[in-house]
Backbone as JSON Lines, residues from 0, in Angstrom:
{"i":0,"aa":"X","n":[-17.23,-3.37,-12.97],"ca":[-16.67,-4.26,-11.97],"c":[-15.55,-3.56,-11.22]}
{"i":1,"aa":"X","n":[-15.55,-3.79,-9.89],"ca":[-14.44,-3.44,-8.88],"c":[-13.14,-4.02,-9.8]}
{"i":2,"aa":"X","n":[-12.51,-3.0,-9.49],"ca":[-10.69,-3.51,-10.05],"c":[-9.99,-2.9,-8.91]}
{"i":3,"aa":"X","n":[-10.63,-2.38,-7.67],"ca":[-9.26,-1.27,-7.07],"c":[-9.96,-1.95,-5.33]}
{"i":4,"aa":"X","n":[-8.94,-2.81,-4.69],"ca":[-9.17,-3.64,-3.25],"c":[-8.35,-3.12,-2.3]}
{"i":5,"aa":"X","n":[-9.22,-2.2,-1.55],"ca":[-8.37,-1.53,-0.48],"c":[-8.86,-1.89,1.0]}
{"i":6,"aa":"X","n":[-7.57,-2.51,1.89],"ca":[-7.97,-2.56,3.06],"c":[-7.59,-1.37,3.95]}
{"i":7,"aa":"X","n":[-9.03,-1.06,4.85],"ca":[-8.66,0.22,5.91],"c":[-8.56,-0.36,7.33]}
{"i":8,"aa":"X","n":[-8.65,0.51,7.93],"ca":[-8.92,-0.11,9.38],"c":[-7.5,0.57,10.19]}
{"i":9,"aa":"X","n":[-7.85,0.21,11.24],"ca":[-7.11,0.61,12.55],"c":[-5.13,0.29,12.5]}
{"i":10,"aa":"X","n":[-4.75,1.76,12.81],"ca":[-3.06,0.94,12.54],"c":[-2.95,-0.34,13.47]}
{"i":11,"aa":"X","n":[-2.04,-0.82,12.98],"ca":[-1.53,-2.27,13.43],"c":[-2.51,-3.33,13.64]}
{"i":12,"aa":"X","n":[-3.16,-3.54,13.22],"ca":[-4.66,-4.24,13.01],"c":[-4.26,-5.76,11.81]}
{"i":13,"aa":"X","n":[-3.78,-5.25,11.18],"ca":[-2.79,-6.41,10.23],"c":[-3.08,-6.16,9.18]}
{"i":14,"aa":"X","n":[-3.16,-4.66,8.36],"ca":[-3.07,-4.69,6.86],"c":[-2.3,-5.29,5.87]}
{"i":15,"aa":"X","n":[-0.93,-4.5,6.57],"ca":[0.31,-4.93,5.81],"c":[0.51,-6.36,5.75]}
{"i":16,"aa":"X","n":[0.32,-7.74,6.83],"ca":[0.52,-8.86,6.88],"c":[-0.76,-9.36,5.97]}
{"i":17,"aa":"X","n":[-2.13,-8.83,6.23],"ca":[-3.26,-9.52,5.31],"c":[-2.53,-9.58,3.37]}
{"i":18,"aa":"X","n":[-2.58,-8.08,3.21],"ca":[-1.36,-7.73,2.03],"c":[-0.62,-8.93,1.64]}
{"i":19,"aa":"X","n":[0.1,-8.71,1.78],"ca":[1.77,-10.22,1.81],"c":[1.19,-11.41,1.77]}
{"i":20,"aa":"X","n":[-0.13,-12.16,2.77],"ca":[-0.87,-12.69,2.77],"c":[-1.28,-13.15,1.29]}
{"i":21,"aa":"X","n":[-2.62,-12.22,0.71],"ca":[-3.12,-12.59,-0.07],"c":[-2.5,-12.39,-1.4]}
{"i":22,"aa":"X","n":[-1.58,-11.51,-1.37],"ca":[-0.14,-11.56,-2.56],"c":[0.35,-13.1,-2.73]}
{"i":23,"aa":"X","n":[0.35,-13.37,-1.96],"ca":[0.9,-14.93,-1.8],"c":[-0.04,-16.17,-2.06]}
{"i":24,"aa":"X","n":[-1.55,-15.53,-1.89],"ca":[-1.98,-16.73,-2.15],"c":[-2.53,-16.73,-3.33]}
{"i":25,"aa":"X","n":[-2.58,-15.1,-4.14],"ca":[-2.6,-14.98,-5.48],"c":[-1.66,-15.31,-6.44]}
{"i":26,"aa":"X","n":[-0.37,-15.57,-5.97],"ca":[0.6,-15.87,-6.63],"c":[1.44,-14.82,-6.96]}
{"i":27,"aa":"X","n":[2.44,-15.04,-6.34],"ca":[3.94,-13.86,-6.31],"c":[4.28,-13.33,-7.84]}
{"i":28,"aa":"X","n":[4.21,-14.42,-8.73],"ca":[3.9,-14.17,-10.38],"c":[3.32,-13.21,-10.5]}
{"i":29,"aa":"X","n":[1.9,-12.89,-10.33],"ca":[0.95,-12.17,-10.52],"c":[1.05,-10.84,-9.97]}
{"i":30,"aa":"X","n":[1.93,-10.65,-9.15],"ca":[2.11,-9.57,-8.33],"c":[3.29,-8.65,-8.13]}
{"i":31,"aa":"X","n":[2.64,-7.25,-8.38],"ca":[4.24,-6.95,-8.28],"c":[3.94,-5.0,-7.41]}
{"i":32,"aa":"X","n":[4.74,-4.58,-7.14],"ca":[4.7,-3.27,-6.45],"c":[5.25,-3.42,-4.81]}
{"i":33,"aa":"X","n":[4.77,-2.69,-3.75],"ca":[5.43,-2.61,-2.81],"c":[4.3,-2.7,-1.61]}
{"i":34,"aa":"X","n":[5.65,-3.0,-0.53],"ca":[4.25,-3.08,0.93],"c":[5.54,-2.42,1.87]}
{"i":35,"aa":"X","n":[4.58,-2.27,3.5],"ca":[5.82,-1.3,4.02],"c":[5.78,-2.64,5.28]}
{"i":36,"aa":"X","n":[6.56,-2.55,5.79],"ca":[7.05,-3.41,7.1],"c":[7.36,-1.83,8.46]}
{"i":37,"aa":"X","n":[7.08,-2.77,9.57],"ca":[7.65,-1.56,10.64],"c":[8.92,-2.14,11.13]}
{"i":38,"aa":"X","n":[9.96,-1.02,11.43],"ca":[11.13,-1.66,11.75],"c":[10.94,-1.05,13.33]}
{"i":39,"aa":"X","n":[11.43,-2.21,14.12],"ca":[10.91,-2.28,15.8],"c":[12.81,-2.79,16.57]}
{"i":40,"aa":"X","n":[12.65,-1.95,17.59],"ca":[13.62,-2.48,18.69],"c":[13.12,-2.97,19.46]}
{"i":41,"aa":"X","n":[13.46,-3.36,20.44],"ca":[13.15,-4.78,21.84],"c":[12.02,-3.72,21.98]}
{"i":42,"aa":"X","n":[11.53,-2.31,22.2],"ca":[10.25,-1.99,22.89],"c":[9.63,-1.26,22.52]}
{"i":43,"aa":"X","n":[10.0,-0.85,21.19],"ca":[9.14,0.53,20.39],"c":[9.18,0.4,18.86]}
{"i":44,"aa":"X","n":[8.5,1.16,18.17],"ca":[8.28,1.01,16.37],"c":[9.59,1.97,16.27]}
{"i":45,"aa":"X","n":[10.6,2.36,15.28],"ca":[11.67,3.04,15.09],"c":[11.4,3.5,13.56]}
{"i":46,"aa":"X","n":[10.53,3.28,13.19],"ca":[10.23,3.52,11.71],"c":[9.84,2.52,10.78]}
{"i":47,"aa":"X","n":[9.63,2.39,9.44],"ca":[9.01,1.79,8.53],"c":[9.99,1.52,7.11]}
{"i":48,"aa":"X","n":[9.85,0.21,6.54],"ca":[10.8,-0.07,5.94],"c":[9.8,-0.18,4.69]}
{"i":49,"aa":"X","n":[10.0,0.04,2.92],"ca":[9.44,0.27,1.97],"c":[10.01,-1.79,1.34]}
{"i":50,"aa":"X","n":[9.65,-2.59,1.32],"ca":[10.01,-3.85,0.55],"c":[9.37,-3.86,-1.12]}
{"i":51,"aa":"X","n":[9.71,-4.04,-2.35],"ca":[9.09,-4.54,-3.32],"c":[8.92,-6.01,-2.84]}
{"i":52,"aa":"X","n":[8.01,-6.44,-3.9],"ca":[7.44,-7.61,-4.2],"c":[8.58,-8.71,-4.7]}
{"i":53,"aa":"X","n":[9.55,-7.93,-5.02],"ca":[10.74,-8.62,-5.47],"c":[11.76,-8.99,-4.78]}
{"i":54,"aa":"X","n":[11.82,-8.14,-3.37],"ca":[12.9,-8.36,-2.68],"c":[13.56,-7.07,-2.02]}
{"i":55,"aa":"X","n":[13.69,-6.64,-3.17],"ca":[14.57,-5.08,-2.48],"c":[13.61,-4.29,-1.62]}
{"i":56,"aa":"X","n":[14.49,-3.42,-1.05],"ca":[14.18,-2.47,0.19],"c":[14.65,-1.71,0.71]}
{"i":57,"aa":"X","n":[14.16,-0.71,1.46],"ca":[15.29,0.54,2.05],"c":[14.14,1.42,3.05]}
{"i":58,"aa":"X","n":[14.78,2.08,4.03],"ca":[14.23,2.36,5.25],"c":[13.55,3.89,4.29]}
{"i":59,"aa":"X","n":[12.52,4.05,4.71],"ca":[11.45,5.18,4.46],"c":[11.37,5.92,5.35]}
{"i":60,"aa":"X","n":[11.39,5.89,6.7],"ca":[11.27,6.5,7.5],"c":[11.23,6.11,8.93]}
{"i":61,"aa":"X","n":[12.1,6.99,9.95],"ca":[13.09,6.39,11.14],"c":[12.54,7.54,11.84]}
{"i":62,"aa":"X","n":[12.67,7.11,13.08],"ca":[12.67,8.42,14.6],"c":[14.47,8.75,14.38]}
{"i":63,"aa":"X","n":[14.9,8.28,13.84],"ca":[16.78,8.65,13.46],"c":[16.73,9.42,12.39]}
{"i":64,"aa":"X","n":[16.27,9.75,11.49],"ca":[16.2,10.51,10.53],"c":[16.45,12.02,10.75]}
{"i":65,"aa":"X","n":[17.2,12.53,10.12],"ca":[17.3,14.48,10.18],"c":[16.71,14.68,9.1]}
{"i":66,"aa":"X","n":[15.59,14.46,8.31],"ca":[15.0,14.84,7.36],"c":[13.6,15.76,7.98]}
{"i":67,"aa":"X","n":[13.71,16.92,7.3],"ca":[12.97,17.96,7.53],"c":[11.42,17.01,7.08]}
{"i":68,"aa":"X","n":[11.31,16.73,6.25],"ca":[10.13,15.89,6.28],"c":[9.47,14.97,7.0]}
{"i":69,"aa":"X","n":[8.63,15.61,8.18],"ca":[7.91,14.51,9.69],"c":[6.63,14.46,9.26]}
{"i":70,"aa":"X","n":[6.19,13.18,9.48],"ca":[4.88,12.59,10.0],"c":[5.24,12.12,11.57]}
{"i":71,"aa":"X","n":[4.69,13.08,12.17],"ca":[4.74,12.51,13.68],"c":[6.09,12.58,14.11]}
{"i":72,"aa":"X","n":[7.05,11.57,15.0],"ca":[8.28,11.67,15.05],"c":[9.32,11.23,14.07]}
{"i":73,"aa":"X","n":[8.2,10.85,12.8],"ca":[9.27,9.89,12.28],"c":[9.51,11.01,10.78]}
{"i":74,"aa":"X","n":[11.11,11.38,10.5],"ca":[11.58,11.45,9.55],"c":[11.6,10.6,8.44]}
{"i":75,"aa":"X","n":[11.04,11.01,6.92],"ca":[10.73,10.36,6.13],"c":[11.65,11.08,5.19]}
{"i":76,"aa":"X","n":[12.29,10.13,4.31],"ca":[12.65,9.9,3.29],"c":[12.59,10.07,2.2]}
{"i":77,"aa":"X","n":[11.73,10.49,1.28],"ca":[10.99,10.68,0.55],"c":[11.61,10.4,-0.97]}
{"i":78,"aa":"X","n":[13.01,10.74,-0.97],"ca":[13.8,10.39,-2.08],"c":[14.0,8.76,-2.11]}
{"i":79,"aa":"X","n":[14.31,8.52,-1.04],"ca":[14.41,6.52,-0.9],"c":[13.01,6.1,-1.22]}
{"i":80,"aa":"X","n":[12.4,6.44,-0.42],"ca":[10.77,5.98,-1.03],"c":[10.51,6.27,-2.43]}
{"i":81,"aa":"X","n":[10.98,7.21,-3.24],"ca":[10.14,7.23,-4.56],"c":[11.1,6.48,-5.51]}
{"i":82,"aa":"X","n":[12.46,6.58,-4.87],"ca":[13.33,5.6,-5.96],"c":[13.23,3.9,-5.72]}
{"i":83,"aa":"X","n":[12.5,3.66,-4.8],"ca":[11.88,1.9,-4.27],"c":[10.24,2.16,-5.02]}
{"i":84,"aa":"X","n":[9.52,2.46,-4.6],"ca":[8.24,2.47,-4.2],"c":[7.8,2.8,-6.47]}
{"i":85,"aa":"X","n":[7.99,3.79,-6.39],"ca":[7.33,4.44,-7.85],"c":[7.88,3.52,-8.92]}
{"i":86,"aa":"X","n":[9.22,3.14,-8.98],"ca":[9.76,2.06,-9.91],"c":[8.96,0.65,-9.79]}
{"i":87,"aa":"X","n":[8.94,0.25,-8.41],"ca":[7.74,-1.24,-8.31],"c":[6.65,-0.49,-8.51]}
{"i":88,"aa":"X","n":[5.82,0.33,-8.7],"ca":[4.76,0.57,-9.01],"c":[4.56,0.14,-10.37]}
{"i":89,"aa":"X","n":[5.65,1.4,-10.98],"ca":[5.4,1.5,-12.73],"c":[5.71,0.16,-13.19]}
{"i":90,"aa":"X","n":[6.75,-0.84,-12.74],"ca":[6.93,-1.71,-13.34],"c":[5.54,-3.26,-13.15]}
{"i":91,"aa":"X","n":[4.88,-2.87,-12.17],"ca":[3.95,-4.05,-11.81],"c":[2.79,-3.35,-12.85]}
{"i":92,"aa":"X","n":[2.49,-2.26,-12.97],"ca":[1.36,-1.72,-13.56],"c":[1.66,-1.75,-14.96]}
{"i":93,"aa":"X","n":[2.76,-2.22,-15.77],"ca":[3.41,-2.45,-17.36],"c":[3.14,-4.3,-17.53]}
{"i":94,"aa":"X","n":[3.37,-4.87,-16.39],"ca":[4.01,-6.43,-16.7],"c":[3.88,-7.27,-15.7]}
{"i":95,"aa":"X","n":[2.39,-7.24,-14.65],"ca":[1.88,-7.53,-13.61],"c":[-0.07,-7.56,-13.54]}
{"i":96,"aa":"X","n":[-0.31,-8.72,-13.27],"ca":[-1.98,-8.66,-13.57],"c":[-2.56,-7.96,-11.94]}
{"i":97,"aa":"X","n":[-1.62,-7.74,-10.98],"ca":[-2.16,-7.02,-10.02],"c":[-1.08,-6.41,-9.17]}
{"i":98,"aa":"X","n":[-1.04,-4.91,-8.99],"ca":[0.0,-4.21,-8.58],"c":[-0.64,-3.65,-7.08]}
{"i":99,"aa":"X","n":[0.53,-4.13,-5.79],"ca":[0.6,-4.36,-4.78],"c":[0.58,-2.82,-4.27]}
{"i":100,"aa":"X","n":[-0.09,-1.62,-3.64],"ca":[0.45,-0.47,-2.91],"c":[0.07,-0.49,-1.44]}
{"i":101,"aa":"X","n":[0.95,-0.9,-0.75],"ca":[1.02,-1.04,0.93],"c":[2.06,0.02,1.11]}
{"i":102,"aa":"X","n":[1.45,1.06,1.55],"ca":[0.22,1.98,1.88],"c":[-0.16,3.44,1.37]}
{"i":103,"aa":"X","n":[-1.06,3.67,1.17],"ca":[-1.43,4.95,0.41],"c":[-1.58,5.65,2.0]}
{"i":104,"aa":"X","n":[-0.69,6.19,2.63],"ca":[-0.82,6.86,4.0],"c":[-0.08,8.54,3.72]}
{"i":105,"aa":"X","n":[-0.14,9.07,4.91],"ca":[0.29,10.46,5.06],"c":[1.81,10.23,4.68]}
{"i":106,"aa":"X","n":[2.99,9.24,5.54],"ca":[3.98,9.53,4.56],"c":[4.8,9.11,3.39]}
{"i":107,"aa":"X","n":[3.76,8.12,2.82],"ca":[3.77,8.36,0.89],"c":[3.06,9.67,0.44]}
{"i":108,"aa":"X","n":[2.21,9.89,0.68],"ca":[1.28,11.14,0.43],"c":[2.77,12.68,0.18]}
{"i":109,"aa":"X","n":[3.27,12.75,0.9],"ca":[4.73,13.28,1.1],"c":[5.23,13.63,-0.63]}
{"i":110,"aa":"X","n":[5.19,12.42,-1.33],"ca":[5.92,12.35,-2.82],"c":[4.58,12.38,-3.58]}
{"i":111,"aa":"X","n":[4.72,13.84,-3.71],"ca":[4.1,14.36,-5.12],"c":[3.73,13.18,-6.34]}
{"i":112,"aa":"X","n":[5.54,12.77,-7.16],"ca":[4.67,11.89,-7.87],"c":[4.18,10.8,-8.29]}
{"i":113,"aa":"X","n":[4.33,9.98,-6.6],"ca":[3.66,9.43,-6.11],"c":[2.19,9.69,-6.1]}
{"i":114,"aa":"X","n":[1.34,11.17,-5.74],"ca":[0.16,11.18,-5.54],"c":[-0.17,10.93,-7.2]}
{"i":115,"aa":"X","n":[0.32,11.48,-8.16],"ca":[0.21,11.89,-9.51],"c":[0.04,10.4,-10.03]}
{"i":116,"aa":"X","n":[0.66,9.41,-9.66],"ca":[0.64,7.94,-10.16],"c":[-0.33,7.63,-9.26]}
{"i":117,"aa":"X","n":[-1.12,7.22,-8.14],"ca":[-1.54,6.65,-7.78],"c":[-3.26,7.44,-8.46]}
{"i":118,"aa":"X","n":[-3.14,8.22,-8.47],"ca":[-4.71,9.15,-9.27],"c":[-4.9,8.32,-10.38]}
{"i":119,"aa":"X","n":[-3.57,8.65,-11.25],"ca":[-3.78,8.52,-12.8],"c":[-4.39,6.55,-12.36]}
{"i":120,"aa":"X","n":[-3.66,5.75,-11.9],"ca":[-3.71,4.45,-11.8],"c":[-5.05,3.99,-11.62]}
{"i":121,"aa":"X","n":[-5.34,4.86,-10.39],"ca":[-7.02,4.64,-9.71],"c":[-8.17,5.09,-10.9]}
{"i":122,"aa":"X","n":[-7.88,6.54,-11.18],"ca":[-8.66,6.7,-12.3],"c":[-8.67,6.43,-13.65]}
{"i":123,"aa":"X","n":[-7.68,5.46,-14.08],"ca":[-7.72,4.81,-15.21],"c":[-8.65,3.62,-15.66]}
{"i":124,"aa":"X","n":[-9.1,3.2,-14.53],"ca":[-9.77,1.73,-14.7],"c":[-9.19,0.45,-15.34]}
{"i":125,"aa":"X","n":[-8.23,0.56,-15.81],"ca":[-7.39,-0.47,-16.58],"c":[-6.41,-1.54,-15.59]}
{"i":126,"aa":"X","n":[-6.48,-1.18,-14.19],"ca":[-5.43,-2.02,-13.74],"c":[-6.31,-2.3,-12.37]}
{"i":127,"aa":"X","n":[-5.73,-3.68,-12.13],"ca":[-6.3,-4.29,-10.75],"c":[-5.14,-3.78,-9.8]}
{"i":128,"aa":"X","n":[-5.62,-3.29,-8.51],"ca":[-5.08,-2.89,-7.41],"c":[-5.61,-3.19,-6.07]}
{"i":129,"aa":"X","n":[-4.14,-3.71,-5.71],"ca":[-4.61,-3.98,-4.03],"c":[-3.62,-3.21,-3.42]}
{"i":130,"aa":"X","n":[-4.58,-2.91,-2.17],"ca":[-3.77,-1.9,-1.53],"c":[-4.27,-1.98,-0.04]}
{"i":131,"aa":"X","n":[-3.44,-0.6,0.7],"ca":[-4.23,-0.48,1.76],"c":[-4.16,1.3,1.76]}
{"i":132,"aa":"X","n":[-4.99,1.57,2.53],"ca":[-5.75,3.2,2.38],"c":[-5.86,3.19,4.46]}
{"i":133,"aa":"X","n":[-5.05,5.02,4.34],"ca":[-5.37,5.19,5.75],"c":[-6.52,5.32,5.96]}
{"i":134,"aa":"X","n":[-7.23,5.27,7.47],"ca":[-8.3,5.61,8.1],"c":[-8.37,6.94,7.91]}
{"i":135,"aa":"X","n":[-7.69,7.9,8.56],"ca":[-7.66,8.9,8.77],"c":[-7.93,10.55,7.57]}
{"i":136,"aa":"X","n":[-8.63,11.35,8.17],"ca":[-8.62,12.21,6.5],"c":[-7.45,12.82,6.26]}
{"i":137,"aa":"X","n":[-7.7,13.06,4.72],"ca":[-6.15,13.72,4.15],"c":[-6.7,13.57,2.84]}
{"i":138,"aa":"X","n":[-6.78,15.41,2.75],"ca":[-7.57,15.87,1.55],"c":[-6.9,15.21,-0.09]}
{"i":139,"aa":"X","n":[-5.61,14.46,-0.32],"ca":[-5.54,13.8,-1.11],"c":[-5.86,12.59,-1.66]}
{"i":140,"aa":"X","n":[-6.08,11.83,0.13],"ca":[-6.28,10.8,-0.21],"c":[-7.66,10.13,-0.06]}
{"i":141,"aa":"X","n":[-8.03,11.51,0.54],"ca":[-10.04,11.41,0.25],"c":[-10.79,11.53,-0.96]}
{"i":142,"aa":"X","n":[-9.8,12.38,-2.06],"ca":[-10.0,12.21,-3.33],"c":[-10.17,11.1,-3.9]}
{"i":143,"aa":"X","n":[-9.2,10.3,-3.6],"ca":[-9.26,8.78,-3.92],"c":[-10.12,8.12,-3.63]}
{"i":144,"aa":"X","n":[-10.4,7.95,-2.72],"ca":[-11.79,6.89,-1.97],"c":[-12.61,7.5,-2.79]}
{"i":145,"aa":"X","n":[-13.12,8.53,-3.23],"ca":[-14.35,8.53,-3.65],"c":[-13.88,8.59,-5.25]}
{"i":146,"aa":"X","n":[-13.33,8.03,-5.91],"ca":[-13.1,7.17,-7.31],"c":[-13.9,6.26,-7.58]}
{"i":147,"aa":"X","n":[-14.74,5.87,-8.5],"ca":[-15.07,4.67,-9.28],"c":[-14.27,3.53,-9.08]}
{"i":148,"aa":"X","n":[-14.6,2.68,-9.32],"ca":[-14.2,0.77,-9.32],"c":[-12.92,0.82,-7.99]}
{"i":149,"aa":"X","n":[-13.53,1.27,-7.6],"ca":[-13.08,1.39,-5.88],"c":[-13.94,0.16,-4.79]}
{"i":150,"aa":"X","n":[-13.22,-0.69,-4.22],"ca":[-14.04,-1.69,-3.0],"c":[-13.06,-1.55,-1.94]}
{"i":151,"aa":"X","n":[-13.8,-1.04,-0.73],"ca":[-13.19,-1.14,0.35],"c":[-13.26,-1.7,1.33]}
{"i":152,"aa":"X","n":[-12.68,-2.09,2.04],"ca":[-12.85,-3.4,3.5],"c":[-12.54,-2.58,4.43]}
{"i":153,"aa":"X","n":[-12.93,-2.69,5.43],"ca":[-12.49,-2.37,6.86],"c":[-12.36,-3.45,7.7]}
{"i":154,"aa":"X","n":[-11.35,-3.32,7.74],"ca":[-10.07,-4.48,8.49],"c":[-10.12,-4.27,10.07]}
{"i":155,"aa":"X","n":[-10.94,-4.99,11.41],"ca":[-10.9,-5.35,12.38],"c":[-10.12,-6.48,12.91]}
{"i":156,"aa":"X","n":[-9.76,-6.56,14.49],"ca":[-9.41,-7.62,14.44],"c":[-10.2,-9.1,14.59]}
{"i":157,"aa":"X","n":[-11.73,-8.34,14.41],"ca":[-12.57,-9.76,14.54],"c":[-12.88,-10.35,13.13]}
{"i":158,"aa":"X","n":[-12.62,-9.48,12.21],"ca":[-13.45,-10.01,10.74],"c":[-12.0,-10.31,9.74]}
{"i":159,"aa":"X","n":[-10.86,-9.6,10.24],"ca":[-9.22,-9.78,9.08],"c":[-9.01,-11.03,8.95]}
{"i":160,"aa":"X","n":[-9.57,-12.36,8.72],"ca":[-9.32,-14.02,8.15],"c":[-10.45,-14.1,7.47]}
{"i":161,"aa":"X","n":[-11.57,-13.36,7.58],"ca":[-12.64,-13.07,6.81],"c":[-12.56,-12.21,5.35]}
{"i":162,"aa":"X","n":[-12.11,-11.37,5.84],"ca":[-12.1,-9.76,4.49],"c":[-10.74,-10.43,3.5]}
{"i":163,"aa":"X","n":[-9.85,-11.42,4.48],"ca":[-8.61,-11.64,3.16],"c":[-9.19,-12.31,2.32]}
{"i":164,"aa":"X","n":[-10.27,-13.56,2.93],"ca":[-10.5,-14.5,2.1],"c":[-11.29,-13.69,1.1]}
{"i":165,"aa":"X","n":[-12.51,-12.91,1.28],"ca":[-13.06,-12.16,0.48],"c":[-12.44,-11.63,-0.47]}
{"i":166,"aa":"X","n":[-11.14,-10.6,-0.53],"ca":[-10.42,-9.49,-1.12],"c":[-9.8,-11.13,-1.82]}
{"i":167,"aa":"X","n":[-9.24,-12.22,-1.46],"ca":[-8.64,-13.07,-2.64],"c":[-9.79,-13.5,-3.54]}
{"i":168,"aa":"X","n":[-11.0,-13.68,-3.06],"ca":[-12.26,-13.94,-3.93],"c":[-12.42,-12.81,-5.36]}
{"i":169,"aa":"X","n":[-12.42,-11.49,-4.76],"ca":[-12.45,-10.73,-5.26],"c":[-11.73,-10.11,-6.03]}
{"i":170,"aa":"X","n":[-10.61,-10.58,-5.86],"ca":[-9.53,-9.86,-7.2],"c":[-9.32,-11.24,-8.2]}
{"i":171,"aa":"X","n":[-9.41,-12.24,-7.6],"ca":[-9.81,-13.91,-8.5],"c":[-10.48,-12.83,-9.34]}
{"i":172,"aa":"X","n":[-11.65,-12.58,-9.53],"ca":[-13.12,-12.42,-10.16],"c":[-12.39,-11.1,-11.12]}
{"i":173,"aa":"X","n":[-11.63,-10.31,-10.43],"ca":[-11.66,-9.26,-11.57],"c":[-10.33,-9.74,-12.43]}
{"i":174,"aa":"X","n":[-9.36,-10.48,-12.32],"ca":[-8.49,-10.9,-12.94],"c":[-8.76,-11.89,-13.87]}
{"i":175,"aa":"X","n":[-9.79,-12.23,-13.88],"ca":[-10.2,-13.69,-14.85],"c":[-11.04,-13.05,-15.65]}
């Protein structure tokens, strides 16, 4: 049986909101790990903010950033991200029936052991995971997709009120 629910699809298409979404309608109890938000001024994206499931948060990555580490224009973080992001991981995957990773993209991909947890997690079979997975290739995270008890959606904007209801059907089924 599928244990690992990943939505793909087109940026800004509504992963991250489907995410939060069906976290919510699975029950916040049940859920624990992280999703990313974009942080926006009156006319442009300025970077991406890392939230747990719990509340806390801290900016991951800014067009303000002097961090030698770029995806695109945006300076990433990588130390803020693994001290948010890897702690809600480990702790939803100990004491959580489904652990939240919004987004397995190029800059999480960035933190090493980050990639090292998200392998071991995927290839363990022991834990239900929802997530979202870039479109795009990236020889680490193509490894992944082709894992066992792997189900993937591709998230449009004609079928995303469709695929949530599905992906909440579907992690119902592997959690029970």
């Amino acid at each position: 049986m599928d244990k690992i629910f990943l939505l793909r699809g087109k940026p800004r298409i509504g992963k991250s909101t489907a995410i939060k979404s069906i976290a919510k309608h699975l029950g916040v109890d049940k859920c624990g790990g992280f999703y990313t938000e974009e942080i926006r001024n009156a006319v442009d994206r300025e970077g991406f903010r890392c939230i747990t499931l719990t509340g806390e948060s801290d900016v991951m990555a800014s067009v303000h950033s002097n961090s030698s580490m770029r995806i695109g224009r945006y300076g990433v973080d990588v130390d803020k991200f693994e001290n948010l992001a890897l702690r809600a991981v480990s702790e939803s995957l100990l004491s959580k029936k489904i652990t939240v990773i919004d987004e397995i993209g190029f800059m999480q991909m960035l933190s090493v052991p980050f990639q090292h947890m998200i392998k071991e997690a995927f290839s363990s079979n022991q834990y239900v995971i929802l997530g979202t997975i870039c479109l795009d290739n990236h020889p680490a995270i193509d490894s992944l997709k082709e894992l066992p008890s792997i189900k993937m959606y591709h998230m449009t904007e004609e079928n995303r009120d469709i695929i949530s209801n599905r992906v909440v059907c579907d992690v119902i089924k592997a959690i029970n």
